[in-house]
ROGU-654168 format. One record per residue: x negated, y, z of N, C-alpha, C in turn; residue in one letter. Coordinates in steps of 0.02 Angstrom, whole numbers, padded with zeros to 5 digits, always signed. Layout:
XYZXYZXYZA/...
//
This chain:
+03684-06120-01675+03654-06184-01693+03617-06178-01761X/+03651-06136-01814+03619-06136-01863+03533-06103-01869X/+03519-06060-01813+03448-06033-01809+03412-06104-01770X/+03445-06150-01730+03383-06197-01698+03390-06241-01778X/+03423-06235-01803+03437-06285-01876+03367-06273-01919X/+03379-06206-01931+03319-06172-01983+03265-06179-01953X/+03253-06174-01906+03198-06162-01853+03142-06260-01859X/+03187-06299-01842+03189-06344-01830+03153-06399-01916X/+03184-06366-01952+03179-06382-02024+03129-06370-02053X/+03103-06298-02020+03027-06269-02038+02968-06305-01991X/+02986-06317-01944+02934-06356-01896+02917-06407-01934X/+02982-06470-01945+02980-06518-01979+02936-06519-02048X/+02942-06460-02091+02897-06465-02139+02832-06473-02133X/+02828-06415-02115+02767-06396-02095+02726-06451-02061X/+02749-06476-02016+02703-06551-01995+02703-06606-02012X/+02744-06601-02072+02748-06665-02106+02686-06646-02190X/+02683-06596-02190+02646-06557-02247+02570-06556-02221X/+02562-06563-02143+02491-06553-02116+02467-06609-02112X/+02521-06670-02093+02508-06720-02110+02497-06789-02171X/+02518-06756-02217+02488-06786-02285+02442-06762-02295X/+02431-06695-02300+02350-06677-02299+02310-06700-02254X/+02295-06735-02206+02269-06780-02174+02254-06828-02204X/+02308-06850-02198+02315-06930-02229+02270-06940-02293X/+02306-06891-02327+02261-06914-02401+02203-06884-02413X/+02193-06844-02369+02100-06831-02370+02056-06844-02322X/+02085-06869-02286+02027-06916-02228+02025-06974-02243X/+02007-07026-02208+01996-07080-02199+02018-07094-02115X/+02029-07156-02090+02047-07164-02028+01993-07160-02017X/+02005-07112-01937+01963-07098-01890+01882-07054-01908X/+01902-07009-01987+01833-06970-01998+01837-06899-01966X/+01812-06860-01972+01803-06794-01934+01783-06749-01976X/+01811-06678-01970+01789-06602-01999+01779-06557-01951X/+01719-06539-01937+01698-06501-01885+01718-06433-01907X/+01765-06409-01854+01777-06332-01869+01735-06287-01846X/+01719-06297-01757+01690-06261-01714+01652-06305-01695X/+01586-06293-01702+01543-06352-01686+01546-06352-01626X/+01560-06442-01572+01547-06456-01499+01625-06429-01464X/+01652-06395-01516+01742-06377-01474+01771-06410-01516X/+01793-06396-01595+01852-06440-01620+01851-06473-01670X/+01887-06506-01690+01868-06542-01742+01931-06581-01772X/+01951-06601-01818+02000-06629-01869+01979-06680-01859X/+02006-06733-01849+02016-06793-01829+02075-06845-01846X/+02067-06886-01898+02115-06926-01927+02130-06980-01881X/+02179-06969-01831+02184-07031-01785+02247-07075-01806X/+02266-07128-01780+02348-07170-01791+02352-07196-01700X/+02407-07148-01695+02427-07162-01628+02486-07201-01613X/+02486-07271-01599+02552-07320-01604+02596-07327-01524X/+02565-07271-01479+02605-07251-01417+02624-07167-01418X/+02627-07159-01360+02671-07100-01348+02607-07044-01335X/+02631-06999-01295+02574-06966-01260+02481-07001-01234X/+02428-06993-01244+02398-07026-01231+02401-07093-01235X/+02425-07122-01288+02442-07181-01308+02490-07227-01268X/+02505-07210-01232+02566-07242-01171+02617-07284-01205X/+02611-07332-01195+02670-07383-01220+02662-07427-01294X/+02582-07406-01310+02552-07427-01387+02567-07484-01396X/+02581-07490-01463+02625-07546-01484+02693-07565-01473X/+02737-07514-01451+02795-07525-01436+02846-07497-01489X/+02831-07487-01548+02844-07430-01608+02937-07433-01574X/+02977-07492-01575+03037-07485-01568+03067-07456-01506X/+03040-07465-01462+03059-07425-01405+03032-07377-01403X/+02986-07355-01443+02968-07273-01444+03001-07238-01490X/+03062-07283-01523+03105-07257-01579+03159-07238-01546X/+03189-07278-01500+03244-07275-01471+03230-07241-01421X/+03198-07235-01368+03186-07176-01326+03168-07108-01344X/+03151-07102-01443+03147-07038-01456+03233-07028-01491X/+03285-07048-01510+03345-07056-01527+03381-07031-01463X/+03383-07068-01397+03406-07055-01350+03385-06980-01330X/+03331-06946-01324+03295-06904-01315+03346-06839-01358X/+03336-06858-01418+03387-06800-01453+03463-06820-01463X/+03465-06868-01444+03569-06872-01429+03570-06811-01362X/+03539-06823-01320+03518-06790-01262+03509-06725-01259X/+03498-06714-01301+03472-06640-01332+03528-06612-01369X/+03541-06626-01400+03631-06601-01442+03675-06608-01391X/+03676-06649-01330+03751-06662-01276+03709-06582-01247X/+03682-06566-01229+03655-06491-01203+03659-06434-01259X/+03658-06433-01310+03668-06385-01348+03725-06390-01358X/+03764-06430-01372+03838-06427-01385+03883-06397-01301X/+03850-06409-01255+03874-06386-01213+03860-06299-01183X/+03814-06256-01221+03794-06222-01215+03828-06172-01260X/+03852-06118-01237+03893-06055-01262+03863-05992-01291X/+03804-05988-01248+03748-05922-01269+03698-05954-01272X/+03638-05905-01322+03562-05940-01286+03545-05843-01291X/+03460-05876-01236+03426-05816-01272+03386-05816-01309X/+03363-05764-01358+03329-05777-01415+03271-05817-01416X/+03258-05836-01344+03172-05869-01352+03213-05944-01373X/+03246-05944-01329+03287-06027-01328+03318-06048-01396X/+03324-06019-01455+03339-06031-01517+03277-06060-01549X/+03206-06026-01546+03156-06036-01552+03145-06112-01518X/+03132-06112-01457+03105-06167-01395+03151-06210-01426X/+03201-06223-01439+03273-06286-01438+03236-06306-01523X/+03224-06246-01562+03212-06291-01656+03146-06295-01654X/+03085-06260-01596+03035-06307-01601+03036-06368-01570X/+03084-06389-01534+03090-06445-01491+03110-06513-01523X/+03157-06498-01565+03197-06534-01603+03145-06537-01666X/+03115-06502-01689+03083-06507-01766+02994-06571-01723X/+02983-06534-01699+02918-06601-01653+02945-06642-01634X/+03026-06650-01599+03015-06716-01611+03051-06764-01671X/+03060-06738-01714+03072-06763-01785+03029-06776-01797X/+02985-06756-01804+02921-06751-01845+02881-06813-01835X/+02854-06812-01757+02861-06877-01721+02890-06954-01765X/+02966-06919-01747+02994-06983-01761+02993-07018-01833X/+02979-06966-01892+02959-06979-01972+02903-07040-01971X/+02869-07013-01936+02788-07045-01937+02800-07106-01896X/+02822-07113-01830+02861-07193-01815+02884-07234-01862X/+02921-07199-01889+03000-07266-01934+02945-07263-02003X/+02911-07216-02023+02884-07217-02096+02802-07267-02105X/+02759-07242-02045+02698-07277-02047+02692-07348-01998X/+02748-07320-01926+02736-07376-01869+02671-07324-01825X/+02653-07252-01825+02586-07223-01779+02611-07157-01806X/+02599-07135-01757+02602-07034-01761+02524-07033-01780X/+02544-06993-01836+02453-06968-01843+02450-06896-01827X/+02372-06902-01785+02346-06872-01740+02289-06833-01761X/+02278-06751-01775+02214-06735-01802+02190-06681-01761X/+02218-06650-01712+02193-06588-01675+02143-06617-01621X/+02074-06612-01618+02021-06663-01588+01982-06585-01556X/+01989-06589-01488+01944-06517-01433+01914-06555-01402X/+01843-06532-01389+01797-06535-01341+01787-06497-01288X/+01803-06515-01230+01787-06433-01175+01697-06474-01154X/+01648-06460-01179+01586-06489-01129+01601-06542-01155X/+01592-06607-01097+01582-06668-01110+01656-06696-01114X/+01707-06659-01107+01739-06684-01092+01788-06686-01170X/+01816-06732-01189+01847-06739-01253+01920-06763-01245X/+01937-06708-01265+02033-06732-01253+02058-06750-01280X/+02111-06803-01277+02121-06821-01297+02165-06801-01392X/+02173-06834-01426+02189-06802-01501+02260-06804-01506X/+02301-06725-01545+02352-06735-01531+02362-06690-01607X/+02453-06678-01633+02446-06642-01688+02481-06592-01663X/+02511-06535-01721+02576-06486-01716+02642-06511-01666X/+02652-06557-01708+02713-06580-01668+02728-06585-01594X/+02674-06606-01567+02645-06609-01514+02641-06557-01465X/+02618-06513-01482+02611-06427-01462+02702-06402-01461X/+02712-06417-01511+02790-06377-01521+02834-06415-01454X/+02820-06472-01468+02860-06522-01388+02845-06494-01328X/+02769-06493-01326+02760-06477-01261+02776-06405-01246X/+02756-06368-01271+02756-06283-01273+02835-06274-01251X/+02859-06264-01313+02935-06270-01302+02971-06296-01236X/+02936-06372-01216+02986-06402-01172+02976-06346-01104X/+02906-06336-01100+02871-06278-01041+02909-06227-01023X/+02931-06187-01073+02981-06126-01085+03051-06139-01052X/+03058-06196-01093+03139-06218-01075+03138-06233-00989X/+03089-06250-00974+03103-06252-00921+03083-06214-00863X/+03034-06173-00894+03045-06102-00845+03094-06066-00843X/+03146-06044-00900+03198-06030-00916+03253-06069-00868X/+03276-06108-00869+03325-06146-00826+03308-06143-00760X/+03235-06141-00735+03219-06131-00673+03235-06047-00651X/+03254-06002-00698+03272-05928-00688+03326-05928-00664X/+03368-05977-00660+03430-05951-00629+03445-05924-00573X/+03491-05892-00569+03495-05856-00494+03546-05895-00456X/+03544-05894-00388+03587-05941-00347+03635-05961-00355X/+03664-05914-00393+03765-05950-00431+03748-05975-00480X/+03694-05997-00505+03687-06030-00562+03706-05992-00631X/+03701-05930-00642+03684-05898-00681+03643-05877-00718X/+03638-05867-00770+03562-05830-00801+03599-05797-00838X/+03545-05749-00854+03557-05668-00900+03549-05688-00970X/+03596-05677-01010+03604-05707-01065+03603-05635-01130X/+03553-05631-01184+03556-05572-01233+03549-05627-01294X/+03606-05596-01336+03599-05666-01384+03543-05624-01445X/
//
C-alpha cells in the first residue's frame, strides 16, 4: 500500500501544480497553441464529469467521487499481492481521482487544459488527471480480465 501511497501523492502534485499554472496564467477559456491545428492549452472550468455529464451537479459529483474511492480501498484492502504494474495503475488511479476531487470541493469545476484537434474534429478538453483515470482504469481491467478459469492470476510482486 505504501508504493500506491507514494505513487498516488506524486500524481496528486503534479496535477495540482499543472493546474495553478493554468489558472494563474490563462484567462478562462484562452489558448496556447503548441502544435498548430492538433493541440493546444486550453483553460476550460468543467462543472460535470466526463464530457460534462451531470454539469452542475458539483455535490453529487462529490459524493459519487467519495463512494468511488471508499470502493477502491474495500478492493485494496482486500487484496494480498499485486503486480508491479497494479501498484502503479491503483496510485495513478487514486492520485486522478483526488486530484479531480481538490478542484470540485476547492473551485466547484475541474479545470480542463489538454485541447486536440484530429481534422475537424475537436475533442473534447480534458487534463492529467484525466489520462491517469482513464489509462490506469484500462490496465486494471485488462489485468482482472487475465484470469484464468479458477480465478487465478499470476502474481510477481
Amino acid at each position: 500500500m505504501k508504493k500506491i501511497t507514494i505513487v498516488s501523492i506524486i500524481t496528486i502534485l503534479i496535477d495540482q501544480i499543472i493546474k495553478y499554472l493554468i489558472i494563474t496564467n490563462l484567462k478562462f477559456t484562452d489558448s496556447i497553441n503548441v502544435i498548430k491545428n492538433f493541440f493546444r492549452i486550453t483553460y476550460l472550468q468543467n462543472t460535470g464529469a466526463a464530457w460534462s455529464i451531470l454539469s452542475g451537479n458539483i455535490i453529487l459529483l462529490i459524493l459519487i467521487t467519495l463512494i468511488a474511492l471508499v470502493f477502491i480501498f474495500m478492493i485494496l484492502k482486500k487484496k494480498k499481492e499485486y503486480l508491479k504494474i497494479e501498484y502503479l495503475c491503483y496510485g495513478l488511479l487514486i492520485g486522478g481521482i483526488i486530484g479531480n476531487l481538490i478542484d470540485r470541493i476547492r473551485y466547484g469545476f475541474v479545470i480542463d487544459y489538454l485541447d486536440f484537434n484530429f481534422g475537424e474534429f475537436n475533442y473534447p478538453v480534458f487534463n492529467l488527471a484525466d489520462i491517469c483515470i482513464v489509462v490506469s482504469a484500462i490496465i486494471l481491467i485488462i489485468i482482472s480480465m487475465k484470469e484464468d478459469k479458477n480465478g487465478n492470476k499470476s502474481r510477481r510482486k
